[in-house]
N, C-alpha and C positions, 0 to 999 in steps of 0.2 A: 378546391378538392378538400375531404376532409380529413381529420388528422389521421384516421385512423387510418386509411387507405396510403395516405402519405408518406405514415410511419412504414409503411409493409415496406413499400416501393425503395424508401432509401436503405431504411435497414437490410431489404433483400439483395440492393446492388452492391450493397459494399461484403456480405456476406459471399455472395456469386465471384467478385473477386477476389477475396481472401480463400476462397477453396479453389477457385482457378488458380492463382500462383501456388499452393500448398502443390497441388497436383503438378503443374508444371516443373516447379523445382523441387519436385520426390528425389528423396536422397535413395543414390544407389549400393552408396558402402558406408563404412563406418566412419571415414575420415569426414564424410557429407552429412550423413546426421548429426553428430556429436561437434565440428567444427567447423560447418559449413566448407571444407576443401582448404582452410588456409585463406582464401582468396577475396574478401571482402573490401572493399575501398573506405578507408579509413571515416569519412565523410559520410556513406550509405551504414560502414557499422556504427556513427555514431547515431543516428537518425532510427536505427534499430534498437539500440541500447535507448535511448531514450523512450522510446516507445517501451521495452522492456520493462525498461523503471517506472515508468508515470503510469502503476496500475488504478484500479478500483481506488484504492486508495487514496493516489493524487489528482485523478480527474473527480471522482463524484463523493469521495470522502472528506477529504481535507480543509477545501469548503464551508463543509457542514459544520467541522468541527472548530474550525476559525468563525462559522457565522453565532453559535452556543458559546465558545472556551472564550471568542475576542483575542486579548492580548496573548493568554498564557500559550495558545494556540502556534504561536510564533514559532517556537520552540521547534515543529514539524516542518517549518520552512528552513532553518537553520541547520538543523539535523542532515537532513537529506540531501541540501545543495554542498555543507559542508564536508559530508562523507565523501562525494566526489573530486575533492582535491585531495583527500588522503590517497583515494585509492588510486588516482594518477600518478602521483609522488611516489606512494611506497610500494605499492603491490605491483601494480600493474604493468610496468614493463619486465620488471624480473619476473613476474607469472610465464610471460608472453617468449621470453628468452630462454624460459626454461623446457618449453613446448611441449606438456602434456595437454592432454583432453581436458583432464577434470581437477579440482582442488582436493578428491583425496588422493588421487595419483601423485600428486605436488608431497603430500604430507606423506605418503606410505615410502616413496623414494627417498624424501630429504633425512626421513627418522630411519628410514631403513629397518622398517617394523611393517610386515602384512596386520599386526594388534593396530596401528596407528591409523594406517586406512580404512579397517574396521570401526573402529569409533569415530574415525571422520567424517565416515560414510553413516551414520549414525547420528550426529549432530545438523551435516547436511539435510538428511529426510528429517528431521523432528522441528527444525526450522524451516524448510521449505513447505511442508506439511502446514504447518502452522499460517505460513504466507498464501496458500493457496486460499484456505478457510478465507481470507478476507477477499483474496477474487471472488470467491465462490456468492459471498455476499452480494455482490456488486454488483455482480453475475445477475444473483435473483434479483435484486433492486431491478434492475433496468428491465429484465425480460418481461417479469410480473408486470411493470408500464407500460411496456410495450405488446403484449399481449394482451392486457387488461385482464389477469388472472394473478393468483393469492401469491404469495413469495413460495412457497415450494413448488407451485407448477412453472413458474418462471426460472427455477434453479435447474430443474430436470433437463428443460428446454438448453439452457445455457451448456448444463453437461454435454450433450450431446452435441452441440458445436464443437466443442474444443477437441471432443473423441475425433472429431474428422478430421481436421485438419491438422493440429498437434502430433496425432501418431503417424501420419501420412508423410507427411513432410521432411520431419526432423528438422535440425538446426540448420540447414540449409535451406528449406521452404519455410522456415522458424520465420528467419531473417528479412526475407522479401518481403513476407506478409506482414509482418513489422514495421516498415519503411510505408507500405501502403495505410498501416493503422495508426502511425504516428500523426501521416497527412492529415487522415479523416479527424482524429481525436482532438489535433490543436487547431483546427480549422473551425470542428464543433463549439470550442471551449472560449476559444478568443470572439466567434460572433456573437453572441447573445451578449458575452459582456462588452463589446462596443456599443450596442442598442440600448443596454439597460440603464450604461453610463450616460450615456447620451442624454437618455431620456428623466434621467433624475438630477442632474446636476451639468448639462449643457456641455459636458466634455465627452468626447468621443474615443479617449485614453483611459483605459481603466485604471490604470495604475496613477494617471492623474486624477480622475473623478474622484479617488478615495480621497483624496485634501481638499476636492473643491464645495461650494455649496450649492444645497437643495433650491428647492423655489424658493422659501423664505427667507433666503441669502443667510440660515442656520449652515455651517460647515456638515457635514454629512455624518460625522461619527461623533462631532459635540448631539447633533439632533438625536444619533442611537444612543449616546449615555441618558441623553434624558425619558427616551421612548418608553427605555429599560428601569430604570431609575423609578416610572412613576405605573410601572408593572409590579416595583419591588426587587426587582436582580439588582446586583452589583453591572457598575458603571461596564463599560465594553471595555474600554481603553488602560484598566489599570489591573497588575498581576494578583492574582485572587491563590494561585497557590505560593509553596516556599521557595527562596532562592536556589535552595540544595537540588529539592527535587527537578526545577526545571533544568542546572545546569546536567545533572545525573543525565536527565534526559534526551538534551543534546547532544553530550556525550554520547548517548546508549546508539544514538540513530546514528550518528555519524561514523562509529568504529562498526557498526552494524551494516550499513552500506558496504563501506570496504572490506567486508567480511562476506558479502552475500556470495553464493556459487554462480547463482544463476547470469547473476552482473560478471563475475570474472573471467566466466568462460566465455563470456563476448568478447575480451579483448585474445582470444586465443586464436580468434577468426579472421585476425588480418595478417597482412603477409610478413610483418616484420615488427620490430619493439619497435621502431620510429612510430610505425603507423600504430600501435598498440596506446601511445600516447596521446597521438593525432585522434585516437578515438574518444579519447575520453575529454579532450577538449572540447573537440564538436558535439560530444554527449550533453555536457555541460551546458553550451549556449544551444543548444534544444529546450534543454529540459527550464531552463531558465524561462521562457518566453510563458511557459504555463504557470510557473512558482512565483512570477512577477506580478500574474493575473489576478493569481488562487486569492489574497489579500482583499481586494476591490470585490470579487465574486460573494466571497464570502460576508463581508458587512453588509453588500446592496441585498443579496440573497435574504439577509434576517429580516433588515429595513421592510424591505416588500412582504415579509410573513408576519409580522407585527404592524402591520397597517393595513392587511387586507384579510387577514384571520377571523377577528370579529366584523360582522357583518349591522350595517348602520340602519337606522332608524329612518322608514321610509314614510311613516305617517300615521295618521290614527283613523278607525274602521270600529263602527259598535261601544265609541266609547273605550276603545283599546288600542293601544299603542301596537302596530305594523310593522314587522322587522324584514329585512333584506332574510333572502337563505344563502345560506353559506356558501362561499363562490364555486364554479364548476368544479376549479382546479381539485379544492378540496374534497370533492365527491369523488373526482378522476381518481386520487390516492387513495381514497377508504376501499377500493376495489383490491388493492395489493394488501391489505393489511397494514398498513405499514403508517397507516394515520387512522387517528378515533377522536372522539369527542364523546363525552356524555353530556346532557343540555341539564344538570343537574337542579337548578329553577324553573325548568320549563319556560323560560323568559324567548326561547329562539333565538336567544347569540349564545355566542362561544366566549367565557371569560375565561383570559388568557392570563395568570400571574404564578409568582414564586410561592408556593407553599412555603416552603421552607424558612420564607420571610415570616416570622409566626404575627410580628406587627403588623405589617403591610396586610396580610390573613385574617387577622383580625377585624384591621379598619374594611376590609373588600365587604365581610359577612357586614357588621354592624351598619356601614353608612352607603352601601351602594347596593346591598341584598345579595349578592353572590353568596354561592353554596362550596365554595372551595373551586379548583385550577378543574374547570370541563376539559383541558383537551388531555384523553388521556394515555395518548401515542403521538408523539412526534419522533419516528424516526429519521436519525442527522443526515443517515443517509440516503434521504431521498429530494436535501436541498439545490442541488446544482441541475437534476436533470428536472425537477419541479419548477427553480426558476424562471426559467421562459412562459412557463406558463401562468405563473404566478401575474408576472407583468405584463401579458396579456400579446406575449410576441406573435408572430403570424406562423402558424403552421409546420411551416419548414423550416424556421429553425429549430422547435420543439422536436420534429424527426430527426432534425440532424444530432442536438443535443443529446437522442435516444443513440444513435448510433456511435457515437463518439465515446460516450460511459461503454458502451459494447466493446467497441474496439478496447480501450483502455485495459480493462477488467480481463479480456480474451487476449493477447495480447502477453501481459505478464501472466498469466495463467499457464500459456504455452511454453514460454521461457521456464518457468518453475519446474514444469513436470517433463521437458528436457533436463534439467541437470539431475530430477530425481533418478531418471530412465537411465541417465548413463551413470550414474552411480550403484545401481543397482546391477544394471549389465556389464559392465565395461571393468568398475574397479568392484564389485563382487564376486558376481557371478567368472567372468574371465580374467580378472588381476585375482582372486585370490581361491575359489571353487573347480573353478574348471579351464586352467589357462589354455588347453588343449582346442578349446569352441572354433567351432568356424564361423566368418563372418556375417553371412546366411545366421545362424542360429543366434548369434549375438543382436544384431539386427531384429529379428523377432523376439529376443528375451526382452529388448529397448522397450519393445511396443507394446507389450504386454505388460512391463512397468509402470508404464505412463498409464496405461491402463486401470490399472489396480489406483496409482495414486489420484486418479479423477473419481473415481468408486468415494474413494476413501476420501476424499479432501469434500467431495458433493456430501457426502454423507453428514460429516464436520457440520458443514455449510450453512445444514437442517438448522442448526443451534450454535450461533458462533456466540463466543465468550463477550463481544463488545460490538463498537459498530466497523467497519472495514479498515478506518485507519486504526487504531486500538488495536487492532488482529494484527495486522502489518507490524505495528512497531512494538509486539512481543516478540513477531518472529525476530525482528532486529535484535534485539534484546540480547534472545539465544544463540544466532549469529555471531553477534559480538563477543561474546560468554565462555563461547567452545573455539570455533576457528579463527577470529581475526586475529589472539593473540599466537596461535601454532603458524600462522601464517608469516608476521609480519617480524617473530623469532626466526623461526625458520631462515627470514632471509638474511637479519643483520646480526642475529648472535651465533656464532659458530658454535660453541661451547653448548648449546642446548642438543642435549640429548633424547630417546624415546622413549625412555622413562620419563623423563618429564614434562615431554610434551604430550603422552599419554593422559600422566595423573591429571595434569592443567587443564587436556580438553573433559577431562570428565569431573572435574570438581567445578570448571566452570559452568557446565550445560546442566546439573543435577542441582547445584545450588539456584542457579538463576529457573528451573522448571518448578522445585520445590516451593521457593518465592511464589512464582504465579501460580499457581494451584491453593498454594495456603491464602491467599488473597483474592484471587480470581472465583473461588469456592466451587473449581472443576471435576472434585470429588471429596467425599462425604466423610472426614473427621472428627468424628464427636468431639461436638464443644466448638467450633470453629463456625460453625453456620453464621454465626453472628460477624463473624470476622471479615469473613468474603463483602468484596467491597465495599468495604467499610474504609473510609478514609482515615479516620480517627485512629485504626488499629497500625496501620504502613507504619513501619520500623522505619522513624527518622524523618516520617513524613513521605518515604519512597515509593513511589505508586509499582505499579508490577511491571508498568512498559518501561520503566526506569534503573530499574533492577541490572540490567542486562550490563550496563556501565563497571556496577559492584560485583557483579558475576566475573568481568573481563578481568579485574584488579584480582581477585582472588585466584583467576587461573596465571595470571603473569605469576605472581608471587611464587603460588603452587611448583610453577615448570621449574622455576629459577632455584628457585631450594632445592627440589630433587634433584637437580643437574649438576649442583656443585657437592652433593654426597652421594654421586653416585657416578659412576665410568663415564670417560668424555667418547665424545662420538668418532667410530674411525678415524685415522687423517682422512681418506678419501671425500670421506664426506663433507669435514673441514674444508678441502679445496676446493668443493663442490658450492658451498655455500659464499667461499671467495669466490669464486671463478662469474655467481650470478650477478654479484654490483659491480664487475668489472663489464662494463660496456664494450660489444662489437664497435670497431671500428669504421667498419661501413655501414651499419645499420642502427646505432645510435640514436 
């Protein structure tokens, strides 16, 4: 069968069942949208939650960016597995004990300010917003492949998946359909790379393949330092930026994770803090089995694009040297956009090197006739769902690999524009506009939000600022910046007040935007053009996704000085904030 027909069939099956359980488990109140009823099993919401988390980002981005960054890359695996042990530890059972819907409910209660939930509600959209953008990408990667059309007709496509079952459902169809995308995604993610392992270095372990060796009994990543090495890049395996910025940057992901809304209102869907815990454990050893992967996918993924890129020498015809054309795969991708080539000698290969290496540039033009670096798109994110095809796998797994980035991408896209929807309805529109609503109208304000923020995040989408994980970990950034430190005060300083847990979330969420905008060059300051990604220019060396760390420290600081010159917070509220580290004794 061929791929194309193969891709329809799998992607359709798992589509058919993700709108069938969305349908089936249509939430009927608001306790069912927003929190799926309370009732989740610790184990199926961790399976949820991981699906949640392991977006675009971690299935078809992360990859890419470990197969281009190598070592410095690492940083996004640490980041993100590490975030999950803060937010079990600190956040998450006192979230889960304190029992609202949403995290500005948590902050407008704790400060005892309708101002505080307002800005919370504000930092939530402008980072979830931000998170969406990089689904949205991911989105189009895959669909553009799988339909074989340009990346905006593949985004349109994408939109309109998530409008059906995202607004249908709610957080109670959220969840099922989660648990089902979880299966598809790491079922997709982990077959190709047992195959590819297999097939390059005799190990059938990915995570073992990465140490073992090639045919020429070369170790697998000494062979890519030198592949790269005599392309002119820096070696794979050694850190190319500075110590500050990547520690910032683990930082930023990690406080960023335990900051997200969308990740804490999952543990609000089980029945108890025990299970609240139980969730994020088993989130944890989900999410691990793909971040264990992501490492091995990523080097074999470049391996295979740096040795099948340029096309060999097949013979000589008229007195002229005969070249291979450029392999399908790479034809398959020039359809999306998203890969080019210019044959800049007219020689019929692709020479593949570092500009930037102005030596290495040099010797390519002078002693081998190259006219500068022909390929002149490679987008990173289109290496995890290209590698199967790259190494030449068989059909079905390249569909399945199609539908797995689908899931991924669709999946946290839903969860995202749930906490925007109950943000917008739940702690706007009826915690602070119109407490009077009925649940009928609330219910439709939900869906109507989610509405608008698929509009709005597809829109984004069109033009995102970087490639899918880069999106993702601004919004971490901001996350971190504005709400993990109102949160994580909130629970163990009594003494913080809504004055200063105000000024904190807005000095952190406007200094760490300002950052990314001044650097990101997302709008037009005379004099600055030059500055926008410009590495040279980062204050301190700190990249923008990095920021977000320096953002958190300026709002702790922020909160804590306002707090201590200005009125402490009722007792009630004091007791209130003792009352959540004091553990139930049967639910514990």
């Amino acid at each position: 069968m061929d791929l194309e027909t193969l891709t329809w069939i799998v992607v359709g099956a798992t589509f058919a069942l993700y709108i069938g359980i969305a349908i089936w488990s249509r939430a009927s109140s608001t306790g069912e949208f927003y929190v799926a009823g309370k009732g989740v099993h610790p184990v199926a919401n961790g399976m949820a939650t991981a699906a949640d988390w392991m977006s675009a980002a971690s299935f078809i981005s992360m990859a890419g960016l470990i197969a281009f960054n190598g070592y410095d890359a690492s940083v996004y695996l640490m980041g993100w597995t590490g975030g999950y042990v803060l937010l079990a530890m600190l956040l998450a059972p006192y979230l889960r004990k304190y029992g609202k819907f949403t995290v500005p409910e948590f902050i407008g209660e704790r400060y005892y300010s309708q101002t505080a939930r307002i800005v919370a509600v504000i930092c939530l959209i402008v980072a979830s917003i931000t998170y969406v953008i990089g689904q949205m990408k991911g989105i189009g990667v895959a669909f553009s492949r799988f339909l074989e059309v340009d990346y905006n007709t593949g985004l349109y496509s994408g939109m309109a998946i998530v409008f059906i079952y995202a607004v249908l459902g709610g957080m109670k169809g959220i969840t099922y359909t989660q648990i089902a995308q979880y299966v598809v995604l790491i079922f997709a993610y982990t077959v190709p790379a047992i195959f590819i392992s297999l097939h390059l270095t005799g190990n059938p372990v990915p995570q073992l393949g990465l140490g073992s060796t090639v045919a020429d009994g070369t170790y697998l990543l000494d062979k890519l330092d030198g592949v790269l090495v005599e392309l002119g890049f820096a070696q794979y395996t050694i850190m190319k930026g500075t110590t500050l910025n990547m520690v910032l940057l683990t930082l930023s992901l990690m406080i960023g994770t335990a900051g997200l809304p969308h990740v804490i209102v999952r543990f609000f869907t089980v029945p108890s803090v025990r299970g609240a815990r139980a969730s994020a454990g088993w989130a944890l050893f989900f999410i691990a089995i793909l971040y264990t992967t992501a490492p091995a996918v990523g080097a074999m993924s470049f391996f295979n694009l740096v040795n099948t890129v340029q096309p060999g020498e097949i013979g000589a015809a008229d007195g002229n040297m005969v070249y291979e054309e450029r392999p399908q795969w790479f034809k398959n991708w020039e359809t999306t956009g998203l890969l080019a080539y210019e044959d800049k000698n007219g020689d019929g290969r692709i020479q593949y090197y570092n500009e930037k290496n102005a030596e290495f540039a040099q010797k390519a033009e002078e002693e081998f006739g190259w006219q500068g670096n022909e390929m002149v798109k490679v987008d990173r994110d289109i290496m995890v769902l290209a590698n199967p095809e790259i190494a030449n796998l068989p059909n079905w797994v390249i569909a399945l690999v199609v539908a797995g980035g689908l899931a991924a991408a669709l999946s946290t896209a839903a969860g995202l524009l749930m906490a925007i929807s109950s943000a917008v309805s739940h702690d706007l529109l009826k915690g602070v506009f119109k407490p009077g609503i009925s649940e009928k109208q609330e219910l439709m304000a939900a869906r109507i939000a989610m509405a608008g923020a698929i509009l709005v995040a597809g829109w984004l989408g069109l033009h995102p600022p970087g490639f899918a994980a880069q999106v993702v970990a601004l919004a971490f950034g901001l996350a971190a910046a504005s709400l993990f430190p109102a949160l994580i005060m909130g629970i163990f300083n009594k003494r913080l007040n809504s004055t200063g847990a105000i000024t904190g979330m807005l000095v952190g969420l406007f200094s760490t935007l300002i950052y990314i905008f001044w650097f990101k060059g997302w709008f037009f300051i005379p004099g600055t053009e030059m500055m926008a990604n410009n590495a040279d220019n980062w204050f301190l060396g700190i990249q923008p996704e990095s920021f977000g760390a320096v953002g958190a420290l300026l709002n702790f600081i922020t909160a804590w000085v306002v707090s201590k010159v200005t009125t402490p917070p009722p007792d009630h509220i004091q007791h209130l904030v003792e009352d959540i580290r004091v553990p139930h004794q049967r639910n514990a």
